[in-house]
C-alpha positions, 0 to 999 in steps of 0.5 A, spaced: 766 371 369 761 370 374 763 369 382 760 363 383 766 361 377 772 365 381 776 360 385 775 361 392 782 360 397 782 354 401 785 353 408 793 350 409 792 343 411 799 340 414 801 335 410 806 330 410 812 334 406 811 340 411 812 334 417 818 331 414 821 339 412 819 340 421 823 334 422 829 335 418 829 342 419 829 341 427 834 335 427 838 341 423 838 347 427 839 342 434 846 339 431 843 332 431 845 333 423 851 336 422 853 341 418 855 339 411 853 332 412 850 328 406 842 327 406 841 321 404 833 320 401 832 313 402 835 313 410 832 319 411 824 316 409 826 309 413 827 314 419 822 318 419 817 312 416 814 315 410 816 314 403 822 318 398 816 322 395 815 327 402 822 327 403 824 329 397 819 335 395 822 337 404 829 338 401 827 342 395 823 346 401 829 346 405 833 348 400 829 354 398 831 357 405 838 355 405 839 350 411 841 345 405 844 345 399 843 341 391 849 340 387 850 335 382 855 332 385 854 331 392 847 331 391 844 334 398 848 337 404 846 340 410 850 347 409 856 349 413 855 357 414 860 362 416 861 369 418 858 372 412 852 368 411 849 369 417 850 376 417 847 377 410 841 374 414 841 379 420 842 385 414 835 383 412 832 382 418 835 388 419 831 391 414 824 387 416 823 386 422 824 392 427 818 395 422 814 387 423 815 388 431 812 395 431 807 393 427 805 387 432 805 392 437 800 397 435 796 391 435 796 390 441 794 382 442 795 379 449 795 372 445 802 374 441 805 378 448 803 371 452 806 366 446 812 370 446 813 371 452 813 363 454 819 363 450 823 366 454 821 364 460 824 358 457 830 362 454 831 365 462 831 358 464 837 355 460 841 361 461 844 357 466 846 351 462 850 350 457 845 347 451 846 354 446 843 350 441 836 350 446 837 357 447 838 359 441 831 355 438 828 359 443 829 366 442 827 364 435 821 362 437 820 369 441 822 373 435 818 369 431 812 369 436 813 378 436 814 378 427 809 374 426 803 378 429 805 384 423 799 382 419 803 381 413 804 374 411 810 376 405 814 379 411 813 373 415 815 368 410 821 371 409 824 372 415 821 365 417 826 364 411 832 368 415 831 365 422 832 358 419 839 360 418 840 365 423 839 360 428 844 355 424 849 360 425 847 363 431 851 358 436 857 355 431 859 362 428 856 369 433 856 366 441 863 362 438 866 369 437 861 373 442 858 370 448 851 375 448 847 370 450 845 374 456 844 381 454 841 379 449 835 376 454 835 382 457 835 386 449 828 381 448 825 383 455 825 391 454 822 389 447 816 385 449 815 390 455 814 395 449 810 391 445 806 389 451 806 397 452 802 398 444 809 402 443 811 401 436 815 406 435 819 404 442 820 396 439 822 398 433 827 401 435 829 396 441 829 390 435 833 395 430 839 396 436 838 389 437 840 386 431 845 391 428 849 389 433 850 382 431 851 385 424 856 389 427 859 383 431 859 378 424 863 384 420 869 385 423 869 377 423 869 378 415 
């Protein structure tokens, strides 16, 4: 086979399943959907206006991460979590992310220490407040913006796949038990101090103490 007949990749456009999946995914990790609460094709199409199709192939998505479940009978449900889903996540991530973040770090982008750092600014604002679900959207921003720098799409996916439902179970399960909000921001400034630093080494260890802890928290709640 010649090169001029070797399928070339093509961009990732958004399309309208990823929007739906954006949507559903929001309206769940926000509490506007509750846990086990059924999703219903049809309502779900007329409230975001689009038709069964987009909405459908979003929930087999969604499924796929673990925010909803299929079941024969039930058909699909917005998953209730508990102490041990959550902590099988953070055990992944455990896995991953210190090595993602120090890979961002020998980086070294200014555009990924920036993003980051709006977030939690933001997250520094709501520390005041009482929105924990706002809170918690924001520090998985933060980590996003840090993982995703990495250069490893595989990695990224994957943990794209667990902070979905980490960030469901973060304030119904890990602040309900151990209110660590704070520490935690202050845990986010030492690592992006480090990844502005370029020290790898220094933010890898900051974000496997960081997320171990919680791995802790969640099993003695077993």
């Amino acid at each position: 086979m010649t090169a001029e007949h070797v399928l070339q990749p093509v961009a990732r456009s958004t399309t309208r399943t990823d929007l739906v999946a954006d949507s559903i995914r929001a309206a769940i990790l926000s509490g506007r959907i509750k846990q086990g609460e059924t999703l219903v094709e049809r309502r779900l199409a007329d409230q975001l206006g689009v038709s069964k199709t987009p909405v459908r192939e979003a929930l087999i998505g969604l499924a796929s991460t673990g925010l909803v479940v299929i079941s024969p009978n039930r058909g699909v449900t917005v998953r209730v979590v508990g102490p041990d889903d959550v902590r099988k996540a953070y055990e992944v991530r455990l896995l991953t992310e210190p090595w993602a973040i120090g890979r961002t770090a020998r980086a070294a982008d200014p555009a990924v220490v920036a993003d980051a750092r709006k977030a939690l600014d933001e997250a520094r604002e709501l520390l005041a407040g009482a929105d924990m679900t706002a809170m918690s959207l924001a520090n998985r921003r933060f980590h996003r913006e840090l993982y995703s720098g990495c250069g490893n799409e595989l990695v990224v996916t994957q943990l794209d796949n667990l902070q979905d439902l980490a960030a469901l179970g973060t304030v119904t399960v890990l602040w309900k038990h151990w209110p660590t909000w704070r520490e935690e921001y202050e845990e986010h400034e030492a690592i992006l101090a480090a990844v502005e630093a370029g020290d790898g080494p220094l933010a890898e260890r900051l974000t496997r103490k960081h997320i171990k802890r919680s791995v802790l928290h969640l099993s003695r709640a077993r």
